[in-house]
C-alpha positions as CSV (number, residue, x, y, z in Angstrom):
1,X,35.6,-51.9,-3.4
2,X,39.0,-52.1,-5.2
3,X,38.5,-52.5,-8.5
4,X,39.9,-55.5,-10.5
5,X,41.5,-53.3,-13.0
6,X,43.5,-50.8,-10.1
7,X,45.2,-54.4,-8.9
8,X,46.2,-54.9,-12.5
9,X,48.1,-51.6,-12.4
10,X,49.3,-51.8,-8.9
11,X,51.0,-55.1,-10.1
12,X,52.1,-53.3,-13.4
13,X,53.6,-51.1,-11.4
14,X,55.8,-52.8,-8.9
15,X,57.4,-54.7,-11.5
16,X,58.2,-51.7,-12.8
17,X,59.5,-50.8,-9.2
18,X,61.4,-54.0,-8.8
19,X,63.1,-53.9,-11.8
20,X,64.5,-50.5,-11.0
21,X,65.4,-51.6,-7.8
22,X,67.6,-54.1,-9.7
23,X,69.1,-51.6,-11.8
24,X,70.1,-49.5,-8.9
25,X,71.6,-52.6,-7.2
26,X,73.6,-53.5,-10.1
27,X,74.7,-49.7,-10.6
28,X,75.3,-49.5,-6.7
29,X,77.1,-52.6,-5.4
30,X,77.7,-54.5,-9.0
31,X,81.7,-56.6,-8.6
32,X,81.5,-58.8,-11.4
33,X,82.6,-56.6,-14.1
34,X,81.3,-59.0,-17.0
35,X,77.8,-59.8,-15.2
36,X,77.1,-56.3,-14.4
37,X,77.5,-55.6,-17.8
38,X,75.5,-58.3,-19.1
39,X,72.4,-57.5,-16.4
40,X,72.9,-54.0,-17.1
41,X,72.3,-54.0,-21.0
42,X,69.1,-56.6,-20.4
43,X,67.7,-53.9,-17.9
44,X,68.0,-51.0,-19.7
45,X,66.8,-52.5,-22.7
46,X,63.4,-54.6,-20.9
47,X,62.5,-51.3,-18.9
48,X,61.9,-48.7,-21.5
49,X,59.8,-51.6,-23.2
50,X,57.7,-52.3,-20.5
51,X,57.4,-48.9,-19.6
52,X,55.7,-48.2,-23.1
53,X,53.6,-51.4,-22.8
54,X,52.4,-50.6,-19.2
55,X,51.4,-47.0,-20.0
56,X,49.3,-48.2,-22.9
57,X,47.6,-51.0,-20.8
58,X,47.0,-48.6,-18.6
59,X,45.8,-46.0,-20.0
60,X,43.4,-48.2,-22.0
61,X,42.2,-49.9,-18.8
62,X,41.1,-46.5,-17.1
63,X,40.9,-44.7,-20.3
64,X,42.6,-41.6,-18.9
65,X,45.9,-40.2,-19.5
66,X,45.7,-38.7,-15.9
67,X,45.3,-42.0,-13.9
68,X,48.3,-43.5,-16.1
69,X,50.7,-40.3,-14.6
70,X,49.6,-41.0,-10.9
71,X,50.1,-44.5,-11.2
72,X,53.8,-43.7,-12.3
73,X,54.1,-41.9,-9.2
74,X,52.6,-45.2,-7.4
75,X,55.8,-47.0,-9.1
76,X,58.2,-44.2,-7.3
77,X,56.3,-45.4,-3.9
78,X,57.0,-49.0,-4.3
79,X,60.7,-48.6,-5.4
80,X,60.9,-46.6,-1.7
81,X,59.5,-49.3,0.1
82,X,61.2,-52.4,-1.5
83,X,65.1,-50.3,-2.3
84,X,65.9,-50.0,1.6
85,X,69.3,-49.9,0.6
86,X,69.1,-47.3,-2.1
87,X,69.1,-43.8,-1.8
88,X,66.1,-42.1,-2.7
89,X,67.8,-39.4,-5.2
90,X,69.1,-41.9,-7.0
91,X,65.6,-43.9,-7.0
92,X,64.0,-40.7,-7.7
93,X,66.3,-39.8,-10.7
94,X,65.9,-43.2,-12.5
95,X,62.5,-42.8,-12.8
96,X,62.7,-39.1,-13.8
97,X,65.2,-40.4,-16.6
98,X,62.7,-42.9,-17.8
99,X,59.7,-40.8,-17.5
100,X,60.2,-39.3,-21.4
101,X,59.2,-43.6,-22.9
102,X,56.0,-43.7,-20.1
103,X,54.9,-39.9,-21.1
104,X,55.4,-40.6,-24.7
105,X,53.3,-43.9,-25.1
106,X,50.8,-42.2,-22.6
107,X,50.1,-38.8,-24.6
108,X,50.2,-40.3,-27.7
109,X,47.7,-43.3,-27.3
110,X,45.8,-40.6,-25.5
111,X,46.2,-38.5,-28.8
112,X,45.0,-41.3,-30.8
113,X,41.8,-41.7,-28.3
114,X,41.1,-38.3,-28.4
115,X,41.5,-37.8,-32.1
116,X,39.5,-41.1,-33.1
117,X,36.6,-39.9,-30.2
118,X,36.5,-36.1,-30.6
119,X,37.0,-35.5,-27.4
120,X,39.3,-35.1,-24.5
121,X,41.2,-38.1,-24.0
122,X,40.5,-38.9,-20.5
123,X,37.2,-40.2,-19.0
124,X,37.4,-39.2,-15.8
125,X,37.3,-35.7,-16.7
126,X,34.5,-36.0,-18.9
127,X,33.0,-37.3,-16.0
128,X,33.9,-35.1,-13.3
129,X,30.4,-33.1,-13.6
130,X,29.0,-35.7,-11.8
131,X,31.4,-34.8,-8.6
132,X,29.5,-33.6,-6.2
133,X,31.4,-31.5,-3.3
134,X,30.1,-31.8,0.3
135,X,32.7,-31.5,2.6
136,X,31.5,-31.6,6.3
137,X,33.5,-31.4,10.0
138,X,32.7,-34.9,10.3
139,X,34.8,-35.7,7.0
140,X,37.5,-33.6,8.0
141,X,38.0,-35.1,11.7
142,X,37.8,-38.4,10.6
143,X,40.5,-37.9,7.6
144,X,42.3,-36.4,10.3
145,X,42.7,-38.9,12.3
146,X,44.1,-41.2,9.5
147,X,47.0,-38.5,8.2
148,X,48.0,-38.2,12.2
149,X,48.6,-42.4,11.7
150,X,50.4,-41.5,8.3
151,X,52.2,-38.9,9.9
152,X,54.1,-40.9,12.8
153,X,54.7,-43.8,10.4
154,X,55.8,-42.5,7.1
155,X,57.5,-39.3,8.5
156,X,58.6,-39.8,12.4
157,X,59.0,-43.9,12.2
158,X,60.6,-44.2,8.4
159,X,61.9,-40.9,7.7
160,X,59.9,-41.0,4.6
161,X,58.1,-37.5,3.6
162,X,57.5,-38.6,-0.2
163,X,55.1,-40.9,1.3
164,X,53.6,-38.3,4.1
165,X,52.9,-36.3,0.8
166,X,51.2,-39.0,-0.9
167,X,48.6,-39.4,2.6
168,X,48.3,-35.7,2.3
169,X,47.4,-36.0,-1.5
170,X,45.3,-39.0,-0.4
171,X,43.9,-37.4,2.2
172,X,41.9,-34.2,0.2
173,X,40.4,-36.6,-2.1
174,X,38.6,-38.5,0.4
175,X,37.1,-34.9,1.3
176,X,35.8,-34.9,-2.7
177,X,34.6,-38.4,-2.4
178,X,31.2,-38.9,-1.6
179,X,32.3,-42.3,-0.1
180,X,33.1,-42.4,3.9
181,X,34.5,-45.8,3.7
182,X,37.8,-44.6,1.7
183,X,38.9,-42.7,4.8
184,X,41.4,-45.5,5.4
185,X,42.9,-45.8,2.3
186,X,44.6,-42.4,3.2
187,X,47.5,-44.4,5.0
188,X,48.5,-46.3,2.0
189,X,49.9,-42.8,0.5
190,X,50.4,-43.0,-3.0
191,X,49.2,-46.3,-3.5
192,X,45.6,-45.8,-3.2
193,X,45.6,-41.8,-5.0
194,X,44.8,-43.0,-8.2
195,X,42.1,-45.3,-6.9
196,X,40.5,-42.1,-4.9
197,X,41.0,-40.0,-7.8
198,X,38.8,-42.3,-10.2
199,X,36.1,-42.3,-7.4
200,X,35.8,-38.6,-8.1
201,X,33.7,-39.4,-11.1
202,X,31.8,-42.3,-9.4
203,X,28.3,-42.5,-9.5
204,X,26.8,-42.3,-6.2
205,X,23.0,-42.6,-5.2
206,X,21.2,-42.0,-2.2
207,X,19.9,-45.0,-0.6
208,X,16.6,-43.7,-0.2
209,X,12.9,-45.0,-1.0
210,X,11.9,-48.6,-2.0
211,X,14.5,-50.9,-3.9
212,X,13.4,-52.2,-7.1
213,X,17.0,-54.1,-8.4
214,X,20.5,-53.3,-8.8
215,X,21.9,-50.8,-10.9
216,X,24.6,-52.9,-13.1
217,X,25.7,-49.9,-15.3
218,X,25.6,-46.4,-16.2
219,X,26.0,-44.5,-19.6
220,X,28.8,-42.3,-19.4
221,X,31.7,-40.9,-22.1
222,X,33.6,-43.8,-22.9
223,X,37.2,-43.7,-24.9
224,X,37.6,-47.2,-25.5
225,X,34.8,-48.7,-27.0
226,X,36.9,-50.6,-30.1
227,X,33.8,-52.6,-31.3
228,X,31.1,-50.5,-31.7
229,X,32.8,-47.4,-32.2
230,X,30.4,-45.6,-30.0
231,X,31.7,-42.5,-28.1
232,X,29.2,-43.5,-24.8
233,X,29.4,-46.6,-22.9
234,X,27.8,-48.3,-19.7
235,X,30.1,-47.9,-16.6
236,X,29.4,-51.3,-15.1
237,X,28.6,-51.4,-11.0
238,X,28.0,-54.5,-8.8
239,X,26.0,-54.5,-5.1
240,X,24.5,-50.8,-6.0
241,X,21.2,-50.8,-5.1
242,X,18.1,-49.0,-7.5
243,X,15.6,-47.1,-5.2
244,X,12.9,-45.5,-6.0
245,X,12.7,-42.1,-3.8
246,X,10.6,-39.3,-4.7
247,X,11.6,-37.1,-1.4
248,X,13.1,-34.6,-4.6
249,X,11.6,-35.2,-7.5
250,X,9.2,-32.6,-9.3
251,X,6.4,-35.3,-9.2
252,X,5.3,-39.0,-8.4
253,X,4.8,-40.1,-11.8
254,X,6.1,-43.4,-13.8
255,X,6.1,-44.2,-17.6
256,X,6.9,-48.2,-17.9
257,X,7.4,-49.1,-21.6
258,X,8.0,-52.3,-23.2
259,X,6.6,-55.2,-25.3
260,X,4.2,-57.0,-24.3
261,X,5.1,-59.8,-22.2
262,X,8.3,-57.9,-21.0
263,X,7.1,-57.4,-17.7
264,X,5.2,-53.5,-17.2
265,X,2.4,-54.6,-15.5
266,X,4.6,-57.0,-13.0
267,X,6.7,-53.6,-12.1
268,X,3.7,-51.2,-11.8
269,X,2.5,-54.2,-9.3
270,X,5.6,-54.4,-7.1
271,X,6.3,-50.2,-6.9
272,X,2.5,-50.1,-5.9
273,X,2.9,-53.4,-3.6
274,X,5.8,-51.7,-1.8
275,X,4.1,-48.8,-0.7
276,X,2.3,-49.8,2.0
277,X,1.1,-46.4,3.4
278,X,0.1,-45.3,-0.1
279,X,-3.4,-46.7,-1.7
280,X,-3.9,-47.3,-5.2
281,X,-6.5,-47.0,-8.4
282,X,-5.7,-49.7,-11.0
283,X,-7.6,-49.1,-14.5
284,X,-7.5,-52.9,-15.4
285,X,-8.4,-53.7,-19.3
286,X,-7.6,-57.2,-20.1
287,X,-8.3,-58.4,-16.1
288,X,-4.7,-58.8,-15.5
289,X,-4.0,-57.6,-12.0
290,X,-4.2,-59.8,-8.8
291,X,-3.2,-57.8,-5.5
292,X,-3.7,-59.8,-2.1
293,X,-3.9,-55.9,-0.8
294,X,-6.7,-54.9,-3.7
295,X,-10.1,-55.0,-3.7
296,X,-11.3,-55.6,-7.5
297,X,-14.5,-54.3,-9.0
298,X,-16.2,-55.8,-12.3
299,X,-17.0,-52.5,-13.7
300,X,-19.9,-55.0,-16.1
301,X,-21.5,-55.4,-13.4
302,X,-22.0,-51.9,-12.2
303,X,-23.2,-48.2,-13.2
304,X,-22.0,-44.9,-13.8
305,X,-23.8,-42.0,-15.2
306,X,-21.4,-39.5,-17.2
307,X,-24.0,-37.1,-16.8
308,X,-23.2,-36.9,-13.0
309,X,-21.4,-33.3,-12.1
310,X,-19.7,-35.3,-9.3
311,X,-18.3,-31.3,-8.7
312,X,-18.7,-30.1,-12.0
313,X,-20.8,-27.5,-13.5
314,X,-23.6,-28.8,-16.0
315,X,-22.0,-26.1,-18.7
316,X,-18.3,-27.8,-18.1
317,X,-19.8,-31.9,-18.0
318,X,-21.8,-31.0,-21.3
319,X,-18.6,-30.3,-22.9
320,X,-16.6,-33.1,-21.7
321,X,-19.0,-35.3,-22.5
322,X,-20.1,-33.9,-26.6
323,X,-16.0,-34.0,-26.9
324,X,-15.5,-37.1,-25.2
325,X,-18.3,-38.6,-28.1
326,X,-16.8,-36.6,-31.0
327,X,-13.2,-38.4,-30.0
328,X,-15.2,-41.8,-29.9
329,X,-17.5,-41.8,-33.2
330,X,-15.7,-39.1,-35.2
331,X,-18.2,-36.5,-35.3
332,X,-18.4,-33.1,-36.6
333,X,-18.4,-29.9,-34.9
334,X,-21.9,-29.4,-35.9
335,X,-22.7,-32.4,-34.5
336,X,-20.7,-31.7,-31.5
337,X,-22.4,-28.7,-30.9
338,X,-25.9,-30.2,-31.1
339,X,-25.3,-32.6,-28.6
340,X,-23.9,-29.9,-26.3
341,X,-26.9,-27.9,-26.5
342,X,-29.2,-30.8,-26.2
343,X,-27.5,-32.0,-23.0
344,X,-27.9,-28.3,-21.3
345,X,-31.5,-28.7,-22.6
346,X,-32.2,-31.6,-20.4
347,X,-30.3,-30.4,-17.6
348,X,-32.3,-27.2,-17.3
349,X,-35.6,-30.0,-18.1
350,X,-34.1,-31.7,-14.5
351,X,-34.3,-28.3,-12.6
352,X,-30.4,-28.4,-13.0
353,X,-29.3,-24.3,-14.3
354,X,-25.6,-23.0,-14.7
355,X,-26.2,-20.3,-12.5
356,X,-27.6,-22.2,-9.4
357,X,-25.1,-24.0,-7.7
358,X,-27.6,-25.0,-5.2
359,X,-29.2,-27.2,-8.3
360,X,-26.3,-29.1,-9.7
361,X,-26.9,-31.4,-6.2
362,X,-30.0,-32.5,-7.9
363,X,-30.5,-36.1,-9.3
364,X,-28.6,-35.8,-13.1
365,X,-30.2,-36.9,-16.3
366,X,-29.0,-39.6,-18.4
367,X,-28.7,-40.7,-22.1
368,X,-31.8,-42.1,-21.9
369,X,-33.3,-39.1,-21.0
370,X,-31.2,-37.0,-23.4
371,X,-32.5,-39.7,-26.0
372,X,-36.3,-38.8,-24.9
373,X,-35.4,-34.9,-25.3
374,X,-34.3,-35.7,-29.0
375,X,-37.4,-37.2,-29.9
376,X,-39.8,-34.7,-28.6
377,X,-38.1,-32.1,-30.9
378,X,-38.0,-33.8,-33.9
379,X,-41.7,-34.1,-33.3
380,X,-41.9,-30.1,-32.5
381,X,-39.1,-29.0,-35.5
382,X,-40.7,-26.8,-39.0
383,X,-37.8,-27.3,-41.0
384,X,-36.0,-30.6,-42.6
385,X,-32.6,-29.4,-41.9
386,X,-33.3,-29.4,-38.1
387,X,-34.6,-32.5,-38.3
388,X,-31.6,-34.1,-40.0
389,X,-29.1,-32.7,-37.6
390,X,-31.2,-34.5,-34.5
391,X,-31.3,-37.3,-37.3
392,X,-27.5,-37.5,-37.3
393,X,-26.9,-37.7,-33.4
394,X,-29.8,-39.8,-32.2
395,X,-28.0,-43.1,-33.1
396,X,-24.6,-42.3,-30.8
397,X,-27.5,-41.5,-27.8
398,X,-29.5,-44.6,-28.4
399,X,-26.0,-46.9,-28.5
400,X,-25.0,-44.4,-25.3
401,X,-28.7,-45.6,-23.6
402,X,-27.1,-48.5,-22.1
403,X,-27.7,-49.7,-18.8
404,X,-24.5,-49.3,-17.3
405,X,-24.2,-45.7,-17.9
406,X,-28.0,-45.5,-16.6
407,X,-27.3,-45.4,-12.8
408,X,-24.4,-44.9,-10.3
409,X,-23.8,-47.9,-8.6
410,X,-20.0,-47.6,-8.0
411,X,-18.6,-45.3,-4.6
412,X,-16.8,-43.4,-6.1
413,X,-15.4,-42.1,-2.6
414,X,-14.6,-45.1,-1.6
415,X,-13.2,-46.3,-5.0
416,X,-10.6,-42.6,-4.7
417,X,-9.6,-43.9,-1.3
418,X,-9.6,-47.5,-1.1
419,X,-6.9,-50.1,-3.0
420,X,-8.9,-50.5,-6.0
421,X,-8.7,-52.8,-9.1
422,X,-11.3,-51.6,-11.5
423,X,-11.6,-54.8,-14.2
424,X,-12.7,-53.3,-17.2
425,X,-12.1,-56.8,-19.3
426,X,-15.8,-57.7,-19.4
427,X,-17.7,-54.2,-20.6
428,X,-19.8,-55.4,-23.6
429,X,-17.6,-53.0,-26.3
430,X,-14.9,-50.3,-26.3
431,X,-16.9,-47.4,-27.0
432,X,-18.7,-48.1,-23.1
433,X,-15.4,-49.1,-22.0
434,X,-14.0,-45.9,-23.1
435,X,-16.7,-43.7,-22.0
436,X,-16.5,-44.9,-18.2
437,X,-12.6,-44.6,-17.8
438,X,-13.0,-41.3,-19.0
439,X,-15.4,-40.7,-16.8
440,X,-14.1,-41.7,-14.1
441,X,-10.5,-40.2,-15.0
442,X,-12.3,-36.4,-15.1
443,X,-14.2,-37.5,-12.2
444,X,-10.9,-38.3,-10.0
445,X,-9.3,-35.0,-10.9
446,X,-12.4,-32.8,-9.5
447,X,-12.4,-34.9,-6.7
448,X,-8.5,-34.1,-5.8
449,X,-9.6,-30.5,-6.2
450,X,-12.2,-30.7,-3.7
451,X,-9.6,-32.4,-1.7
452,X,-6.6,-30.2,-1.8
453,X,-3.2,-30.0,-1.2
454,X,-1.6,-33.1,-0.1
455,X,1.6,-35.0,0.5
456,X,2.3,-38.7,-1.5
457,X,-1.1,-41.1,-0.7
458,X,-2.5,-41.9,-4.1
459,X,-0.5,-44.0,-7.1
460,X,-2.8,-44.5,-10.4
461,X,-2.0,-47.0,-12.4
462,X,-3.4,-46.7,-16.3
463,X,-2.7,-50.2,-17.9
464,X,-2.7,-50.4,-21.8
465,X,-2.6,-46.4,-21.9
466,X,-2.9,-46.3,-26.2
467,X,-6.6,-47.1,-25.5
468,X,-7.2,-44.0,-24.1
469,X,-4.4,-41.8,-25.4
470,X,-5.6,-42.8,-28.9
471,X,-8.5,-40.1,-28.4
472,X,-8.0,-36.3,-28.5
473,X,-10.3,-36.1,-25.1
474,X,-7.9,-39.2,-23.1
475,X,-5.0,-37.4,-24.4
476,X,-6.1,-34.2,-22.9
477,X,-6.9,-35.5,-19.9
478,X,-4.4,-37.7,-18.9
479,X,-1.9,-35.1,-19.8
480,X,-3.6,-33.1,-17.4
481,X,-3.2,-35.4,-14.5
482,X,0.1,-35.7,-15.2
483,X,0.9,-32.3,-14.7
484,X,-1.2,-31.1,-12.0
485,X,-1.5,-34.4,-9.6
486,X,1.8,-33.9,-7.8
487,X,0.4,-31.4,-5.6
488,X,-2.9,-33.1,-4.5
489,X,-0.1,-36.2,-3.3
490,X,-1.0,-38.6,-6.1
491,X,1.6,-40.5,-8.6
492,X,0.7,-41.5,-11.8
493,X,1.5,-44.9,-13.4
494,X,1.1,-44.9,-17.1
495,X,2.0,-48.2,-19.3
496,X,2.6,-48.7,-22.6
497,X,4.0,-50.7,-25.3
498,X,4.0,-47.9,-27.8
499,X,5.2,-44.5,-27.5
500,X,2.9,-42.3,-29.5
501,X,1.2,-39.2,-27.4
502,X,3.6,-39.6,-24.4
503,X,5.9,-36.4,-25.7
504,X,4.1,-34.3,-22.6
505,X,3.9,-37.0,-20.2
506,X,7.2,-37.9,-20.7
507,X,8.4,-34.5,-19.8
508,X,5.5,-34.6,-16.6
509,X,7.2,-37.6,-15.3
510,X,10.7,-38.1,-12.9
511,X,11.2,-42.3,-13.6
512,X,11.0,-43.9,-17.4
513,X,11.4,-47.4,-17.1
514,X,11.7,-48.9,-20.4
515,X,12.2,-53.0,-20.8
516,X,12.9,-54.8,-24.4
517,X,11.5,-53.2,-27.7
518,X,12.2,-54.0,-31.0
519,X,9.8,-52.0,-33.4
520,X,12.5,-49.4,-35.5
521,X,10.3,-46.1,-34.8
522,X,9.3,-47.3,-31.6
523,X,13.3,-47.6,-30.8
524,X,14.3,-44.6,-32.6
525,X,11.7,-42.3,-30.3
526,X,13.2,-43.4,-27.3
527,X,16.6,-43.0,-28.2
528,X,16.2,-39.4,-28.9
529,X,13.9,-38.8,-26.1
530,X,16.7,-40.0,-23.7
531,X,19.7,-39.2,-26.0
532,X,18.8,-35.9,-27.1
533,X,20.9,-34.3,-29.9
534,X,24.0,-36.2,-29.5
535,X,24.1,-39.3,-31.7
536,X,26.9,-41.4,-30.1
537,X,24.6,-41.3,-27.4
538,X,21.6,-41.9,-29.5
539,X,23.4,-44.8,-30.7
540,X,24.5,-46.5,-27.2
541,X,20.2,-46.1,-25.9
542,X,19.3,-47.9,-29.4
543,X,21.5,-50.6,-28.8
544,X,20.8,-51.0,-25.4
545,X,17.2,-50.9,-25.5
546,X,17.0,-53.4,-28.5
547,X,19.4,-55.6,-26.8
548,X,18.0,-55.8,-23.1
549,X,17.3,-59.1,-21.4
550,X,14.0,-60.1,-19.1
551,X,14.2,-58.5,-15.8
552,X,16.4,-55.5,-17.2
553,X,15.3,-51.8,-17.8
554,X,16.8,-48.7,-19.2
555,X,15.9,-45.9,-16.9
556,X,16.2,-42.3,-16.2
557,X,16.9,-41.9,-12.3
558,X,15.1,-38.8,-11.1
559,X,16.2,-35.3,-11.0
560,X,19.7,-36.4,-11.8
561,X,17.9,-37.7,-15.4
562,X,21.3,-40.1,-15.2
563,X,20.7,-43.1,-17.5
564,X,20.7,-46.6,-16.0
565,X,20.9,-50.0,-16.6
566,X,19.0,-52.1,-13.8
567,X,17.9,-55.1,-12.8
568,X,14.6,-55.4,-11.1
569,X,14.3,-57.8,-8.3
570,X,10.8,-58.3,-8.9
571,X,11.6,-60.1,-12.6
572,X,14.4,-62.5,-11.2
């Protein structure tokens, strides 16, 4: 828990002690007239330097003018404990003498930090928003206890108040700490302060949820960053743990980004794999995923009609689907509006009517039979205009006459509900592909409504998500889930190795985890998504994202949206 860097300065210091202790010895009880002279002149003269060289290391080290002060004070501390012989006003008054060469190097590297940074010269503070107060009766007897221990030692045992102060000091910022293990460090006074005081700007997390990795750094202001010039810099952190918790997040849902081969699709598998109370719908394209837990389906070998209300009206499906085919082949809004009017036409032909909910039960028509309603009219048109405009959309019905969207083989209750693995990797092309996880997509969100209001039981997982955000209707929809799922209890997973269309579901989503990626724009997206305005910021996520090893992510943590570098267990 103690940093390397605070036993560093604690060693800095009590050579500073010591040699002051000297000084007052030779000043005190010095006889040889010649020698006193001699050690005198060497003191005075190696003191003020090294008081100039520690404050700079020092500073540097904890890049904060602030710390440097308190761990002068620390030096006062250890000249009390090793001068027993020395008074204390005279200990006191030798360091108040040299205090102008420490202050000076302090304030003016700090000048020079601040100046070169354009910012206040002093870390902690520019971190102290992430100090969160919670001070409890718990916190408060337990501190206690410790400055009642400080009390009879420093005061009633050694007479020493200086050092009942510095347990006092100690002692109220243990209350600030979010920390309870620091409550001990309260009895060694002044020596621990400036260690509690940097914890005041510590990141802390709640241990909560399922652990993915370790979180080895966090991008915070940074003064010292000599090589890249950068005003930001990771915070590193060893033994801190990455969970995933939703318990206050606005919703459930994930964006994993990366290159391919980075390691999405092994992630989206181990968050999904941890939940074991929490079922899952995998939209498989390439026939990656292999869950002991999962039951796969080879949607080549089934059905679905799109024509299916499945809880829609005919008037709404008849839209989604002459949309969904405008998005696929690029047709016209003429054309659009043709097959619209067509599909209504051979709902009402199946007894199916807008205005009879009672109806919409009834077995649905499909493409084939839209196909047969197109060529009864061409027979039955007067005009060769009409009969170009059916012309012009018969071709996508015939291609859309395909057996697999002829029937509806697939339980769709059961594939809502179940551990699912829906293996797209074997549909003839990716017009039918496209068709049947749209399908299925619009399909699963009137099925949450007809379900209601839930708590967290449903992640879906949409593999390769440019296939389907590519077209204006996948856009639409999946942006849709994205903001309206939390409340029915589902999470969505969406994976990608570009980042074009995600602008909505990015905002829609409380974890980004993005691995390795290389491509310029791709880069440059990201870095202002997460970096915002400020371009030293910019700058740090570009480098870091460009630079990250396998088995490492850049990733926004939650509500807190605090950027982190972690390790995920399940890439070791």
């Amino acid at each position: 828990m103690y940093e390397k860097r605070h036993i560093v300065a604690n060693l800095l210091m009590l050579i500073i002690a010591y040699l002051i202790d000297r000084l007052m010895n030779y000043l005190t009880f010095g006889s040889n007239l010649s020698q006193l002279v001699n050690n005198l002149s060497i003191l005075l003269l190696v003191i003020p330097i090294l008081m100039i060289i520690f404050s700079v290391v020092i500073t540097l080290m904890f890049s904060s003018i602030i710390v440097s002060f308190l761990y002068y004070v620390t030096a006062i501390a250890y000249a009390l404990i090793i001068s027993n012989n020395v008074d204390f006003n005279l200990i006191l008054s030798a360091f108040l003498n040299l205090l102008g060469y420490y202050a000076l190097a302090t304030i003016v590297i700090g000048v020079i930090l601040g100046i070169s940074r354009r910012s206040f010269p002093d870390e902690i503070l520019l971190n102290i928003s992430r100090l969160n107060i919670n001070i409890s009766k718990n916190k408060i007897i337990y501190g206690g206890l410790f400055v009642v221990v400080s009390f009879l030692v420093f005061y009633e045992v050694l007479s020493n108040l200086f050092l009942f102060i510095g347990s006092m000091a100690s002692f109220v910022l243990t209350l600030l700490v979010s920390n309870d293990l620091v409550f001990p460090l309260i009895i060694l006074s002044w020596f621990s302060f400036p260690f509690l005081f940097t914890q005041l700007a510590t990141y802390s997390i709640k241990e909560k949820g399922i652990e993915l990795g370790y979180i080895e750094g966090i991008l915070a202001p940074s003064l010292v960053n000599r090589i890249s010039n950068i005003k930001y810099g990771w915070r590193k952190f060893s033994n801190l743990k990455f969970h995933l918790n939703f318990d206050e997040s606005k919703n459930y849902n994930i964006v994993i980004l990366g290159t391919s081969g980075s390691g999405k699709s092994s992630l989206a598998k181990s968050i999904i794999g941890k939940f074991s109370d929490i079922s899952y719908l995998v939209f498989d394209l390439h026939g990656e995923y292999e869950i002991e837990s999962g039951e796969r389906i080879d949607i080549s070998k089934n059905s679905l009609n799109p024509l299916s209300l499945n809880g829609a009206s005919p008037r709404q499906r008849a839209l989604e689907v002459a949309y969904m085919l405008r998005s696929i082949f690029r047709l016209g809004n003429l054309q659009t509006i043709d097959i619209f009017n067509i599909i209504m036409d051979t709902y009402a032909e199946k007894g199916i009517d807008e205005n009879d909910e009672s109806s919409w039960n009834s077995t649905p028509p499909t493409f084939r039979d839209v196909l047969l309603m197109i060529e009864r009219r061409k027979k039955l048109v007067e005009n060769s205009q009409d009969l170009s405009r059916l012309s012009s959309i018969e071709p996508y019905i015939q291609f859309l006459s395909n057996q697999i969207l002829s029937g509806n083989s697939l339980d769709m209750k059961k594939i809502f509900e179940g551990n699912i693995i829906l293996d797209f990797s074997k549909v003839a092309t990716d017009e039918l592909k496209y068709i049947l996880i749209e399908t299925i997509l619009r399909d699963f969100r009137n099925y949450l409504y007809r379900r209601g209001i839930s708590r967290l039981w449903k992640f879906l997982v949409i593999d390769e998500a440019p296939f389907i955000l590519g077209k204006e209707t996948g856009l639409e929809i999946v942006e849709r889930l994205f903001a309206e799922v939390r409340k029915f209890g589902v999470g969505m997973i969406l994976i990608s190795q570009i980042t074009e269309n995600i602008e909505n579901i990015f905002q829609n989503s409380s974890y980004i985890f993005i691995f390795n990626v290389v491509e310029p724009k791709e880069l440059d997206y990201l870095s202002r998504a997460l970096g915002g305005s400020d371009r030293d910021r910019y700058e740090a996520i570009y480098q870091a994202i460009r630079s990250l090893e396998r088995g490492h992510v850049v990733t926004i943590s939650g509500d807190s949206r605090d950027i982190l570098l972690v390790k995920l267990n399940s890439l070791k």
